[in-house]
N, C-alpha and C positions, 0 to 999 in steps of 0.2 A: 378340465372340461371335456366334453366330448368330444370326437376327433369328427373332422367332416369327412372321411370317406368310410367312418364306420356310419353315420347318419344317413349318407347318400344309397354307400351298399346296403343297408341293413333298415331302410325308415322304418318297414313295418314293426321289427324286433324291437327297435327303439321306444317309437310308441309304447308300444305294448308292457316296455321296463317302466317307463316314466308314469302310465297309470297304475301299472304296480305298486308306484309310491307315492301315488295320489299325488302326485302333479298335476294343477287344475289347467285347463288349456293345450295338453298335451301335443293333441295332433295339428293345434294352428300353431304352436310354437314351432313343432319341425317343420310346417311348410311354411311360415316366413324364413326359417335357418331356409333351406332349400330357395327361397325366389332371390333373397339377399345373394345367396352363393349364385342363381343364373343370370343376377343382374351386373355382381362382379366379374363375372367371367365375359359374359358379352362387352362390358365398358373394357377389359382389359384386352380383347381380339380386337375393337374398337380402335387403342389405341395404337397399340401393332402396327396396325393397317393404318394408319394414318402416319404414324412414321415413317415406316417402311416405303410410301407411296411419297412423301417427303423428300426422305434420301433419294429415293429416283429421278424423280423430278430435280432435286438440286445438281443431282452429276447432269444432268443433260444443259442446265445454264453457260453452263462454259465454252461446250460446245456450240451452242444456240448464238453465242458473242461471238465468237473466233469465225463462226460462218457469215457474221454481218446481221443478223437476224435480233435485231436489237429491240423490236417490240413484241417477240414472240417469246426472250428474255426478259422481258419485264413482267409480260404476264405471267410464265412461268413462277417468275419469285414470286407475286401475290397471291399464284395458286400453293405453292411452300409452306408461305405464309399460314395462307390460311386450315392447310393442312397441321401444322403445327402446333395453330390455335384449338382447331377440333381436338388434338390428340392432349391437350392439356383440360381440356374438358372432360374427356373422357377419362383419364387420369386421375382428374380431381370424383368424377363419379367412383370410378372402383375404388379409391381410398375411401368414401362416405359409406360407402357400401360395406366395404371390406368391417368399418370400424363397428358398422351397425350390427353385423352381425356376430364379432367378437362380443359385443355387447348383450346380446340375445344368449349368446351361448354360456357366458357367464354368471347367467341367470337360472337356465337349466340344470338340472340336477344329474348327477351321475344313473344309469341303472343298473339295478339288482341283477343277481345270479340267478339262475335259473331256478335252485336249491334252494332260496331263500322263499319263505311261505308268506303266502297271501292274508294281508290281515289290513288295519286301519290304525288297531290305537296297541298299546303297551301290553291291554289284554292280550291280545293275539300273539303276543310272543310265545315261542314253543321251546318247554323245558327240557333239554334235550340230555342234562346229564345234573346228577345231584352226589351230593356223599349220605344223604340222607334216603333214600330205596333207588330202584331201577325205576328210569323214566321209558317212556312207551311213545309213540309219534303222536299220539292225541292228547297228550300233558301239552296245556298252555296255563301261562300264567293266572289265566280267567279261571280255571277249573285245577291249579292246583291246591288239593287241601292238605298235606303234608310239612309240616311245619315241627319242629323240635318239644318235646315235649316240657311243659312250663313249671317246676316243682313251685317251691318258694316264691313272692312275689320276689321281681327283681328292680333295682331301681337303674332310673334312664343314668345315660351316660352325663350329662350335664350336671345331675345332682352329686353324681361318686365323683364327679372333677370339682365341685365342689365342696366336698367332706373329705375329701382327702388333698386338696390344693394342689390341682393338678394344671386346671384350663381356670382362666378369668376372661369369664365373656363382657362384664362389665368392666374391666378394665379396657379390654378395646374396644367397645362403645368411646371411652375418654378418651383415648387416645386416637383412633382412627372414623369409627362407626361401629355400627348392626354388622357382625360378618366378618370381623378381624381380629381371632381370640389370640390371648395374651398366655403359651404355654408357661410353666414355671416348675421347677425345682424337676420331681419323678416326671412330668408330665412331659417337659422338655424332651428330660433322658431317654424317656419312651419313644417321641417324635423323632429323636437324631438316630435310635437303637434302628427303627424301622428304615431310616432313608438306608444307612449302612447295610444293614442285612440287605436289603430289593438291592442294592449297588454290588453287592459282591456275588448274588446272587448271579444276576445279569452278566458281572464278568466271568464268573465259572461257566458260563451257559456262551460264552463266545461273544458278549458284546463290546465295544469298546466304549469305554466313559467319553463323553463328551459336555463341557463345562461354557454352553453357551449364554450370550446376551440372554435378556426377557424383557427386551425392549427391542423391536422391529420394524420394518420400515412396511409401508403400502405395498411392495414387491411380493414381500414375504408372507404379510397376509392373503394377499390373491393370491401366491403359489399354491397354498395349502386348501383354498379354498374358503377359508374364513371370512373374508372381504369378496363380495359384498354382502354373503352371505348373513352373517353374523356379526356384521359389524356395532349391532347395537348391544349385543352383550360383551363388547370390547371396552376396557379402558383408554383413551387415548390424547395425546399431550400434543395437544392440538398446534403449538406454536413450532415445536420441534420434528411435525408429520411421522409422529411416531406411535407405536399402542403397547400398551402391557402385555404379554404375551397369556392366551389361556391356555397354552399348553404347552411343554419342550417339542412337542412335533412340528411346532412350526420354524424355530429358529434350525432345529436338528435337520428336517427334511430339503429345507432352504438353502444348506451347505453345497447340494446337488443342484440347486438350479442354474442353467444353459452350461450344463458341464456334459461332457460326453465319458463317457467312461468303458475302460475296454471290460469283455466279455469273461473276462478271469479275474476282474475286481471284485464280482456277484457271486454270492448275496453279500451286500454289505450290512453291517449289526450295529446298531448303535445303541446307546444307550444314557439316559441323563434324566439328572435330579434339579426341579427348579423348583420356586413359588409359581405359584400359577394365580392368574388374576382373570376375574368372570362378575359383570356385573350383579344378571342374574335377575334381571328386571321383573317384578312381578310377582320375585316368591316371597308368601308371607305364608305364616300359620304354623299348627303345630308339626306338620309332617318335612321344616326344614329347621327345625330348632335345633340349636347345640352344633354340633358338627354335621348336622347333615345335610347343611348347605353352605357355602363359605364366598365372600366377594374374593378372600387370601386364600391358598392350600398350597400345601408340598408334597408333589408327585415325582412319580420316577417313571420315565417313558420308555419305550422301547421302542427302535423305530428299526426299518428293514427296506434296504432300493433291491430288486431282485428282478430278472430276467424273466416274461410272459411265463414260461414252461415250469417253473419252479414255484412260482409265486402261492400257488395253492400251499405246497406242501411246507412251505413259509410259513404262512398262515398257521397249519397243525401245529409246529412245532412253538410257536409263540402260545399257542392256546396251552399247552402242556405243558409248557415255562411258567405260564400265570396259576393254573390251576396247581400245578406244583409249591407255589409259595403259600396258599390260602391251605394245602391239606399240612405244609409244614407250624402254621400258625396255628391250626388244631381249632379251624374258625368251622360253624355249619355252610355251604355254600352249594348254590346250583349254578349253570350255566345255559344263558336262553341264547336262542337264534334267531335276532330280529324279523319281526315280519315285513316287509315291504314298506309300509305305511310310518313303521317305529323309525325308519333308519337314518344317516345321517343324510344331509344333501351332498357328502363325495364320497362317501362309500358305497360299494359294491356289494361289499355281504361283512356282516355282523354280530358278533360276540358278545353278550352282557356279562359279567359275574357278579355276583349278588353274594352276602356272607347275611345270615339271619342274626336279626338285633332279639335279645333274647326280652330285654326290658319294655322295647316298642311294640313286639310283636310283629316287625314286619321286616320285609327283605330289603337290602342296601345294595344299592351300583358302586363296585369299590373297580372296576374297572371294563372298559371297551376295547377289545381286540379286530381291528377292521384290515380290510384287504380293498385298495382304493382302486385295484384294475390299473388300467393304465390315464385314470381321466386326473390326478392331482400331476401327473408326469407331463404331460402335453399342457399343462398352466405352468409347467415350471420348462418344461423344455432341457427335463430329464433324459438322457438315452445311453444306447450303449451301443458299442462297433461291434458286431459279431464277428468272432474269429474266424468262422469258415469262409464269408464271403465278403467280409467287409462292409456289410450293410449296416446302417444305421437305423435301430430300431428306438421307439419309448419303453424305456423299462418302468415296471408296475411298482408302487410304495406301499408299504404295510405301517401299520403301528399302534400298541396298544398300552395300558397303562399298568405299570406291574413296581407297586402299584398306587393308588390315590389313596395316601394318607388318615385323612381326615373320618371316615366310614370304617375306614378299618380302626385305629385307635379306638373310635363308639363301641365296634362290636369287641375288640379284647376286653374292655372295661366292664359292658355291660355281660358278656358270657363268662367271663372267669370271676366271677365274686362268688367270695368263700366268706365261711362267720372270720375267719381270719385278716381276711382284706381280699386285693385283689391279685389272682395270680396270672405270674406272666408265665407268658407259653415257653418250652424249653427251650426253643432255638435262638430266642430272643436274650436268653439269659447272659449268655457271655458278652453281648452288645448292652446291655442296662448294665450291667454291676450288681442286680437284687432283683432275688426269684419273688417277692411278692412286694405289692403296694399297703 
Protein backbone atom coordinates (compact mmCIF):
# COMPACT_ATOMS: atom_id res chain seq x y z
CA UNK A 1 0.00 0.00 0.00
CA UNK A 2 1.06 3.29 -0.03
CA UNK A 3 3.20 4.78 2.57
CA UNK A 4 1.74 7.63 4.69
CA UNK A 5 4.53 9.98 4.48
CA UNK A 6 4.77 9.51 0.80
CA UNK A 7 0.69 10.65 0.75
CA UNK A 8 1.21 13.44 3.48
CA UNK A 9 4.68 14.78 1.53
CA UNK A 10 3.40 14.20 -1.88
CA UNK A 11 -0.98 14.40 -1.77
CA UNK A 12 -0.85 16.38 -4.81
CA UNK A 13 1.39 13.87 -6.82
CA UNK A 14 -0.59 11.11 -5.45
CA UNK A 15 -3.77 12.29 -6.51
CA UNK A 16 -2.81 13.00 -9.67
CA UNK A 17 -1.19 8.89 -9.97
CA UNK A 18 -4.41 7.49 -8.70
CA UNK A 19 -6.59 9.45 -11.55
CA UNK A 20 -3.98 8.34 -13.75
CA UNK A 21 -5.54 4.94 -13.23
CA UNK A 22 -8.92 6.01 -12.92
CA UNK A 23 -9.43 5.72 -9.46
CA UNK A 24 -12.93 6.89 -8.93
CA UNK A 25 -13.02 9.14 -5.59
CA UNK A 26 -9.49 9.84 -5.72
CA UNK A 27 -8.95 13.03 -3.97
CA UNK A 28 -11.66 12.23 -1.05
CA UNK A 29 -9.98 9.06 -0.53
CA UNK A 30 -6.64 10.80 0.28
CA UNK A 31 -8.26 13.39 2.33
CA UNK A 32 -10.11 11.02 4.58
CA UNK A 33 -6.30 8.90 4.55
CA UNK A 34 -5.21 12.37 5.70
CA UNK A 35 -8.15 13.41 8.58
CA UNK A 36 -7.83 9.54 9.82
CA UNK A 37 -4.01 10.02 10.13
CA UNK A 38 -4.92 13.96 12.19
CA UNK A 39 -7.37 12.19 14.15
CA UNK A 40 -4.80 9.37 15.09
CA UNK A 41 -2.20 11.56 15.92
CA UNK A 42 -4.12 14.04 18.13
CA UNK A 43 -5.85 10.92 20.16
CA UNK A 44 -2.24 9.58 20.48
CA UNK A 45 -0.74 13.38 21.98
CA UNK A 46 -4.15 12.98 23.82
CA UNK A 47 -2.96 10.06 25.41
CA UNK A 48 0.54 11.11 26.26
CA UNK A 49 -0.64 13.87 28.03
CA UNK A 50 -2.96 12.09 30.01
CA UNK A 51 -0.33 9.73 31.09
CA UNK A 52 2.30 11.71 31.50
CA UNK A 53 0.04 14.08 33.67
CA UNK A 54 -1.01 10.66 35.65
CA UNK A 55 2.52 9.71 36.47
CA UNK A 56 2.82 13.32 37.94
CA UNK A 57 0.19 13.44 39.91
CA UNK A 58 0.67 9.73 41.29
CA UNK A 59 4.56 10.59 42.41
CA UNK A 60 3.14 13.55 44.41
CA UNK A 61 0.45 11.00 46.42
CA UNK A 62 2.97 9.88 48.73
CA UNK A 63 4.24 12.92 49.38
CA UNK A 64 0.68 14.44 49.99
CA UNK A 65 0.30 11.20 52.73
CA UNK A 66 3.56 11.45 54.61
CA UNK A 67 2.76 15.34 54.95
CA UNK A 68 -0.77 14.41 56.72
CA UNK A 69 -2.69 15.88 53.82
CA UNK A 70 -4.87 13.03 53.45
CA UNK A 71 -7.89 14.59 51.46
CA UNK A 72 -5.84 16.34 49.12
CA UNK A 73 -4.45 12.68 48.58
CA UNK A 74 -7.53 11.35 47.80
CA UNK A 75 -8.50 13.73 45.40
CA UNK A 76 -5.32 13.41 43.82
CA UNK A 77 -5.93 9.56 43.14
CA UNK A 78 -9.44 10.33 41.67
CA UNK A 79 -7.90 12.94 39.72
CA UNK A 80 -5.15 9.76 38.43
CA UNK A 81 -8.04 8.00 38.04
CA UNK A 82 -9.57 9.76 35.98
CA UNK A 83 -6.68 10.77 33.94
CA UNK A 84 -6.19 7.16 33.21
CA UNK A 85 -9.49 6.72 32.27
CA UNK A 86 -9.26 9.70 29.63
CA UNK A 87 -6.12 8.19 28.25
CA UNK A 88 -7.67 4.64 27.63
CA UNK A 89 -10.12 6.44 25.68
CA UNK A 90 -8.08 8.14 23.86
CA UNK A 91 -6.17 5.10 23.15
CA UNK A 92 -9.06 3.19 22.24
CA UNK A 93 -9.81 6.26 19.59
CA UNK A 94 -6.23 6.09 17.90
CA UNK A 95 -6.50 2.42 17.57
CA UNK A 96 -10.07 2.81 15.66
CA UNK A 97 -8.58 5.36 13.80
CA UNK A 98 -5.35 3.86 13.39
CA UNK A 99 -7.34 0.63 11.95
CA UNK A 100 -9.71 2.65 9.73
CA UNK A 101 -7.41 3.93 7.96
CA UNK A 102 -5.13 0.76 7.37
CA UNK A 103 -8.43 -0.07 5.91
CA UNK A 104 -8.84 2.80 3.45
CA UNK A 105 -5.36 2.42 2.46
CA UNK A 106 -5.82 -1.10 1.37
CA UNK A 107 -8.29 -0.14 -0.74
CA UNK A 108 -6.28 2.39 -2.63
CA UNK A 109 -4.37 1.41 -5.50
CA UNK A 110 -0.61 1.82 -6.06
CA UNK A 111 0.40 4.81 -8.61
CA UNK A 112 1.93 4.77 -11.92
CA UNK A 113 5.39 6.15 -13.11
CA UNK A 114 5.68 9.00 -14.55
CA UNK A 115 6.64 7.23 -18.10
CA UNK A 116 3.72 5.15 -17.95
CA UNK A 117 0.98 6.84 -20.77
CA UNK A 118 -2.21 8.03 -20.15
CA UNK A 119 -5.01 5.90 -21.50
CA UNK A 120 -8.41 4.17 -19.98
CA UNK A 121 -8.95 0.75 -21.65
CA UNK A 122 -6.36 -1.91 -23.22
CA UNK A 123 -6.65 0.22 -26.59
CA UNK A 124 -4.45 2.80 -25.29
CA UNK A 125 -1.71 0.45 -24.51
CA UNK A 126 1.47 1.72 -26.49
CA UNK A 127 3.44 -0.77 -28.80
CA UNK A 128 6.65 0.02 -27.75
CA UNK A 129 8.78 -2.93 -29.43
CA UNK A 130 7.74 -5.91 -31.89
CA UNK A 131 10.05 -8.52 -33.97
CA UNK A 132 7.60 -7.79 -36.54
CA UNK A 133 8.80 -3.79 -37.85
CA UNK A 134 10.06 -0.79 -35.84
CA UNK A 135 7.49 0.65 -33.50
CA UNK A 136 7.38 4.59 -33.22
CA UNK A 137 5.68 6.25 -29.72
CA UNK A 138 2.14 6.67 -31.57
CA UNK A 139 1.78 2.67 -32.07
CA UNK A 140 -1.12 1.81 -29.64
CA UNK A 141 -2.72 -1.27 -29.64
CA UNK A 142 -6.01 0.65 -31.06
CA UNK A 143 -4.08 1.63 -34.31
CA UNK A 144 -1.74 -1.15 -34.63
CA UNK A 145 -2.44 -2.81 -38.10
CA UNK A 146 0.70 -4.93 -38.46
CA UNK A 147 -0.02 -8.40 -37.94
CA UNK A 148 1.98 -11.58 -39.71
CA UNK A 149 1.08 -12.26 -42.95
CA UNK A 150 -1.70 -15.27 -43.19
CA UNK A 151 -0.77 -17.81 -46.18
CA UNK A 152 -2.97 -21.12 -45.97
CA UNK A 153 -5.99 -21.12 -43.88
CA UNK A 154 -4.62 -22.31 -40.41
CA UNK A 155 -6.52 -24.20 -37.83
CA UNK A 156 -7.10 -23.04 -34.07
CA UNK A 157 -5.15 -24.64 -31.55
CA UNK A 158 -7.99 -26.62 -29.82
CA UNK A 159 -8.89 -28.43 -33.19
CA UNK A 160 -4.92 -29.71 -33.95
CA UNK A 161 -5.08 -30.88 -29.95
CA UNK A 162 -7.70 -32.54 -31.06
CA UNK A 163 -6.40 -34.32 -34.38
CA UNK A 164 -3.45 -34.98 -33.16
CA UNK A 165 -4.43 -36.05 -29.21
CA UNK A 166 -2.79 -33.63 -27.59
CA UNK A 167 -5.26 -31.54 -24.97
CA UNK A 168 -8.90 -33.11 -23.96
CA UNK A 169 -10.97 -30.27 -23.04
CA UNK A 170 -13.95 -32.67 -22.54
CA UNK A 171 -12.36 -34.85 -20.61
CA UNK A 172 -11.86 -32.07 -17.91
CA UNK A 173 -15.12 -30.88 -18.09
CA UNK A 174 -15.66 -34.85 -16.58
CA UNK A 175 -13.34 -34.72 -14.41
CA UNK A 176 -13.02 -31.21 -12.83
CA UNK A 177 -15.13 -28.42 -15.15
CA UNK A 178 -15.19 -25.74 -18.11
CA UNK A 179 -11.34 -24.58 -17.71
CA UNK A 180 -9.38 -27.78 -16.54
CA UNK A 181 -7.86 -29.44 -19.68
CA UNK A 182 -6.64 -32.88 -19.57
CA UNK A 183 -2.76 -32.88 -21.47
CA UNK A 184 -1.97 -36.32 -22.89
CA UNK A 185 0.65 -38.43 -24.54
CA UNK A 186 2.98 -35.32 -27.04
CA UNK A 187 0.79 -32.69 -25.56
CA UNK A 188 2.01 -33.53 -21.83
CA UNK A 189 5.65 -33.74 -23.28
CA UNK A 190 5.34 -30.34 -24.80
CA UNK A 191 3.83 -28.86 -21.44
CA UNK A 192 6.82 -30.56 -19.17
CA UNK A 193 9.53 -29.62 -22.37
CA UNK A 194 8.38 -25.90 -21.78
CA UNK A 195 8.17 -25.69 -17.76
CA UNK A 196 11.91 -27.13 -18.02
CA UNK A 197 13.32 -24.97 -20.80
CA UNK A 198 11.64 -21.38 -18.78
CA UNK A 199 13.28 -23.33 -15.50
CA UNK A 200 16.74 -23.51 -16.76
CA UNK A 201 16.38 -20.74 -18.57
CA UNK A 202 15.71 -18.62 -15.38
CA UNK A 203 18.76 -20.43 -13.68
CA UNK A 204 21.27 -19.51 -16.33
CA UNK A 205 20.02 -16.02 -16.10
CA UNK A 206 20.96 -16.00 -12.10
CA UNK A 207 17.60 -17.14 -10.62
CA UNK A 208 17.24 -19.42 -7.92
CA UNK A 209 14.40 -22.19 -8.13
CA UNK A 210 12.21 -21.99 -5.51
CA UNK A 211 9.52 -25.03 -4.94
CA UNK A 212 6.76 -23.36 -2.98
CA UNK A 213 3.14 -24.18 -1.22
CA UNK A 214 0.08 -23.02 -3.86
CA UNK A 215 -1.93 -22.92 -0.96
CA UNK A 216 -1.61 -19.66 1.23
CA UNK A 217 -2.97 -18.11 4.10
CA UNK A 218 -4.84 -14.35 4.29
CA UNK A 219 -1.33 -12.85 5.24
CA UNK A 220 0.08 -13.81 2.03
CA UNK A 221 -2.66 -12.77 0.05
CA UNK A 222 -2.79 -9.17 1.47
CA UNK A 223 1.13 -9.06 1.31
CA UNK A 224 0.96 -9.16 -2.41
CA UNK A 225 -1.96 -7.31 -2.77
CA UNK A 226 -4.32 -9.73 -3.97
CA UNK A 227 -6.74 -9.69 -0.89
CA UNK A 228 -8.87 -7.61 -0.92
CA UNK A 229 -8.19 -6.82 -4.04
CA UNK A 230 -9.05 -9.86 -6.05
CA UNK A 231 -10.29 -11.85 -3.75
CA UNK A 232 -13.27 -12.82 -5.85
CA UNK A 233 -11.19 -14.39 -8.70
CA UNK A 234 -9.50 -16.46 -5.83
CA UNK A 235 -10.16 -20.09 -5.06
CA UNK A 236 -10.62 -20.62 -1.47
CA UNK A 237 -11.02 -23.53 1.11
CA UNK A 238 -13.02 -21.76 3.31
CA UNK A 239 -12.77 -24.09 6.47
CA UNK A 240 -8.99 -24.41 6.38
CA UNK A 241 -8.80 -19.93 5.81
CA UNK A 242 -6.83 -20.78 2.95
CA UNK A 243 -6.79 -19.83 -1.15
CA UNK A 244 -5.34 -21.51 -4.10
CA UNK A 245 -2.66 -19.57 -5.24
CA UNK A 246 -3.14 -17.48 -8.77
CA UNK A 247 0.36 -17.04 -9.10
CA UNK A 248 4.02 -18.31 -7.54
CA UNK A 249 4.45 -14.55 -6.76
CA UNK A 250 2.53 -14.65 -3.97
CA UNK A 251 3.81 -17.65 -1.94
CA UNK A 252 7.63 -16.52 -3.64
CA UNK A 253 7.25 -12.87 -2.64
CA UNK A 254 5.85 -13.84 0.95
CA UNK A 255 9.13 -15.56 1.80
CA UNK A 256 10.26 -11.79 2.59
CA UNK A 257 7.58 -10.73 4.49
CA UNK A 258 8.68 -8.74 8.05
CA UNK A 259 12.23 -9.92 7.30
CA UNK A 260 14.76 -7.31 7.17
CA UNK A 261 17.54 -8.08 5.07
CA UNK A 262 20.92 -6.62 4.78
CA UNK A 263 22.03 -4.33 1.65
CA UNK A 264 24.45 -7.07 0.07
CA UNK A 265 21.70 -9.69 -0.03
CA UNK A 266 20.06 -7.35 -3.13
CA UNK A 267 18.82 -7.95 -5.72
CA UNK A 268 17.53 -11.11 -4.68
CA UNK A 269 16.31 -13.59 -8.04
CA UNK A 270 13.88 -16.10 -7.68
CA UNK A 271 12.25 -18.09 -9.63
CA UNK A 272 9.32 -20.94 -9.59
CA UNK A 273 7.11 -23.24 -11.67
CA UNK A 274 3.54 -23.79 -10.15
CA UNK A 275 -0.26 -24.53 -11.15
CA UNK A 276 -1.82 -21.53 -11.02
CA UNK A 277 -5.46 -21.32 -10.07
CA UNK A 278 -7.97 -18.12 -11.24
CA UNK A 279 -11.53 -18.30 -11.05
CA UNK A 280 -12.13 -15.91 -13.77
CA UNK A 281 -15.61 -15.09 -13.25
CA UNK A 282 -17.42 -13.80 -16.20
CA UNK A 283 -15.37 -15.13 -19.08
CA UNK A 284 -17.36 -16.87 -21.61
CA UNK A 285 -17.33 -16.78 -25.39
CA UNK A 286 -15.15 -17.50 -28.33
CA UNK A 287 -12.18 -15.12 -27.45
CA UNK A 288 -11.31 -17.42 -24.23
CA UNK A 289 -11.87 -20.89 -25.78
CA UNK A 290 -9.14 -23.76 -25.74
CA UNK A 291 -6.28 -22.35 -23.85
CA UNK A 292 -6.87 -18.96 -23.88
CA UNK A 293 -8.30 -18.87 -20.64
CA UNK A 294 -7.85 -21.46 -17.93
CA UNK A 295 -9.71 -21.78 -14.13
CA UNK A 296 -5.86 -24.38 -14.01
CA UNK A 297 -2.33 -23.29 -15.78
CA UNK A 298 1.28 -23.81 -15.36
CA UNK A 299 3.41 -20.90 -15.07
CA UNK A 300 6.85 -20.15 -14.31
CA UNK A 301 7.52 -16.80 -12.37
CA UNK A 302 10.09 -14.81 -11.82
CA UNK A 303 10.30 -12.69 -8.95
CA UNK A 304 13.05 -9.95 -7.73
CA UNK A 305 13.27 -7.94 -3.83
CA UNK A 306 15.81 -5.19 -4.91
CA UNK A 307 16.88 -1.89 -3.31
CA UNK A 308 14.96 1.70 -4.54
CA UNK A 309 18.10 2.70 -6.83
CA UNK A 310 18.46 -0.41 -8.72
CA UNK A 311 14.96 -1.53 -9.01
CA UNK A 312 14.48 0.13 -12.49
CA UNK A 313 17.34 -1.42 -14.08
CA UNK A 314 15.68 -4.79 -12.46
CA UNK A 315 12.93 -4.14 -14.26
CA UNK A 316 15.13 -3.98 -17.87
CA UNK A 317 16.88 -6.88 -17.37
CA UNK A 318 13.72 -9.11 -16.69
CA UNK A 319 12.03 -7.57 -19.79
CA UNK A 320 15.12 -8.89 -21.76
CA UNK A 321 15.04 -12.23 -19.92
CA UNK A 322 11.29 -12.60 -21.14
CA UNK A 323 11.72 -11.32 -24.52
CA UNK A 324 14.69 -13.44 -24.92
CA UNK A 325 12.70 -16.67 -24.45
CA UNK A 326 9.71 -15.71 -26.90
CA UNK A 327 12.60 -14.74 -29.78
CA UNK A 328 14.20 -18.26 -28.81
CA UNK A 329 10.74 -20.09 -29.37
CA UNK A 330 10.69 -18.39 -32.88
CA UNK A 331 6.97 -17.21 -31.71
CA UNK A 332 5.64 -13.45 -33.61
CA UNK A 333 5.49 -11.12 -30.38
CA UNK A 334 5.29 -7.27 -29.47
CA UNK A 335 5.60 -5.77 -26.24
CA UNK A 336 3.08 -2.98 -24.73
CA UNK A 337 3.53 -0.43 -21.95
CA UNK A 338 0.43 -0.44 -20.00
CA UNK A 339 -1.41 2.84 -20.03
CA UNK A 340 -2.55 4.07 -16.52
CA UNK A 341 -6.05 2.88 -16.86
CA UNK A 342 -4.85 -0.83 -18.20
CA UNK A 343 -2.70 -1.58 -15.05
CA UNK A 344 -2.68 -3.68 -12.24
CA UNK A 345 -4.15 -2.26 -8.69
CA UNK A 346 -0.17 -2.75 -7.15
CA UNK A 347 1.87 -1.95 -9.86
CA UNK A 348 3.69 0.98 -10.64
CA UNK A 349 4.56 0.36 -14.28
CA UNK A 350 3.85 -2.37 -16.72
CA UNK A 351 4.94 -4.79 -19.37
CA UNK A 352 2.46 -6.91 -21.66
CA UNK A 353 3.90 -9.55 -24.01
CA UNK A 354 1.77 -10.71 -26.52
CA UNK A 355 2.98 -13.80 -29.21
CA UNK A 356 0.37 -13.57 -32.38
CA UNK A 357 -2.07 -16.54 -32.72
CA UNK A 358 -1.72 -17.24 -36.33
CA UNK A 359 -5.10 -19.41 -36.45
CA UNK A 360 -7.26 -16.75 -34.30
CA UNK A 361 -5.73 -13.94 -35.87
CA UNK A 362 -5.29 -12.04 -32.73
CA UNK A 363 -2.47 -11.34 -30.21
CA UNK A 364 -2.17 -13.42 -26.78
CA UNK A 365 -0.88 -12.10 -23.05
CA UNK A 366 1.63 -14.94 -22.55
CA UNK A 367 3.15 -12.71 -19.93
CA UNK A 368 3.26 -9.48 -17.32
CA UNK A 369 6.58 -8.05 -16.27
CA UNK A 370 5.74 -5.17 -13.35
CA UNK A 371 7.81 -3.11 -11.01
CA UNK A 372 5.61 -2.70 -7.74
CA UNK A 373 7.86 0.46 -6.32
CA UNK A 374 7.90 -0.02 -2.93
CA UNK A 375 3.86 -0.06 -2.14
CA UNK A 376 3.58 -4.64 -2.16
CA UNK A 377 6.97 -4.07 0.37
CA UNK A 378 5.17 -1.65 3.18
CA UNK A 379 2.05 -4.48 3.00
CA UNK A 380 4.60 -6.92 3.56
CA UNK A 381 6.98 -5.01 5.76
CA UNK A 382 9.84 -5.94 3.32
CA UNK A 383 13.18 -3.89 4.04
CA UNK A 384 16.68 -3.78 4.09
CA UNK A 385 19.52 -2.27 6.49
CA UNK A 386 21.68 -0.10 4.43
CA UNK A 387 25.21 -0.58 4.92
CA UNK A 388 26.48 2.93 4.91
CA UNK A 389 24.37 4.09 7.60
CA UNK A 390 22.35 1.54 8.97
CA UNK A 391 19.16 2.68 8.05
CA UNK A 392 16.28 0.88 7.46
CA UNK A 393 14.77 1.34 4.35
CA UNK A 394 11.49 -0.60 2.17
CA UNK A 395 12.90 -2.31 -0.62
CA UNK A 396 10.98 -2.39 -3.99
CA UNK A 397 9.52 -6.18 -5.45
CA UNK A 398 9.41 -6.86 -9.20
CA UNK A 399 7.93 -9.85 -10.92
CA UNK A 400 6.88 -11.26 -14.04
CA UNK A 401 5.81 -14.29 -15.87
CA UNK A 402 8.51 -16.17 -18.04
CA UNK A 403 6.50 -17.69 -18.86
CA UNK A 404 2.42 -18.60 -18.89
CA UNK A 405 2.17 -21.81 -20.43
CA UNK A 406 -1.10 -22.28 -21.65
CA UNK A 407 -0.85 -19.05 -24.68
CA UNK A 408 2.15 -20.01 -25.57
CA UNK A 409 1.55 -24.02 -26.24
CA UNK A 410 -1.78 -22.18 -28.62
CA UNK A 411 0.61 -20.15 -30.33
CA UNK A 412 3.48 -23.20 -31.08
CA UNK A 413 0.71 -25.33 -32.30
CA UNK A 414 -1.17 -22.95 -34.23
CA UNK A 415 2.10 -21.11 -35.89
CA UNK A 416 4.30 -24.18 -36.68
CA UNK A 417 1.85 -26.49 -38.83
CA UNK A 418 3.29 -27.80 -41.65
CA UNK A 419 1.39 -30.56 -44.42
CA UNK A 420 3.75 -32.66 -42.33
CA UNK A 421 2.30 -32.03 -38.68
CA UNK A 422 3.35 -29.79 -36.25
CA UNK A 423 6.82 -28.56 -35.78
CA UNK A 424 8.53 -27.89 -32.68
CA UNK A 425 10.84 -24.92 -32.47
CA UNK A 426 14.54 -25.94 -32.06
CA UNK A 427 15.44 -25.23 -28.72
CA UNK A 428 12.61 -27.24 -27.54
CA UNK A 429 13.76 -30.17 -29.24
CA UNK A 430 16.26 -31.72 -26.84
CA UNK A 431 13.54 -31.14 -23.93
CA UNK A 432 10.43 -33.09 -26.14
CA UNK A 433 12.42 -36.09 -27.65
CA UNK A 434 10.65 -35.33 -31.30
CA UNK A 435 11.22 -32.37 -33.83
CA UNK A 436 7.60 -32.66 -35.17
CA UNK A 437 3.94 -33.62 -33.97
Amino acid sequence: MLTLKLITEETERVIRGLEKKNFKGAKEAIDNVLALDKCRREAQQKADNSKMEANKMSKQIGTLMKEGRREEAEEAKKQVAMLKEQGKEAEAMMQKAQEDMNAMLCQIPNIPYDEVPEGTTAEDNRVVKSNLRECTETDTVGNWNTNPENGEAKLPHWELAKKYNLIDFDLGVKISGAGFPVYIGKGARLQRALINFFLDEARESGYTEIMPPTVVNADSGYGTGQLPDKEGQMYHCERDALSLIPTAEVPVTNIYRDVILDESELPIKNCAYTECFRREAGSYGAQVRGLNRLHEFSKIEIVRIDKPEHSKESHKEMLQHVEGLLKKLELPYRILLLCGGDQSFTSSICYDFEVYSEAQQRWLEVSSVSNFDNYQANRLKCRYRRQEDKKIELCHTLNGSALALPRIVAAILENNQTPEGIRIPKVLVPYTGFEMI
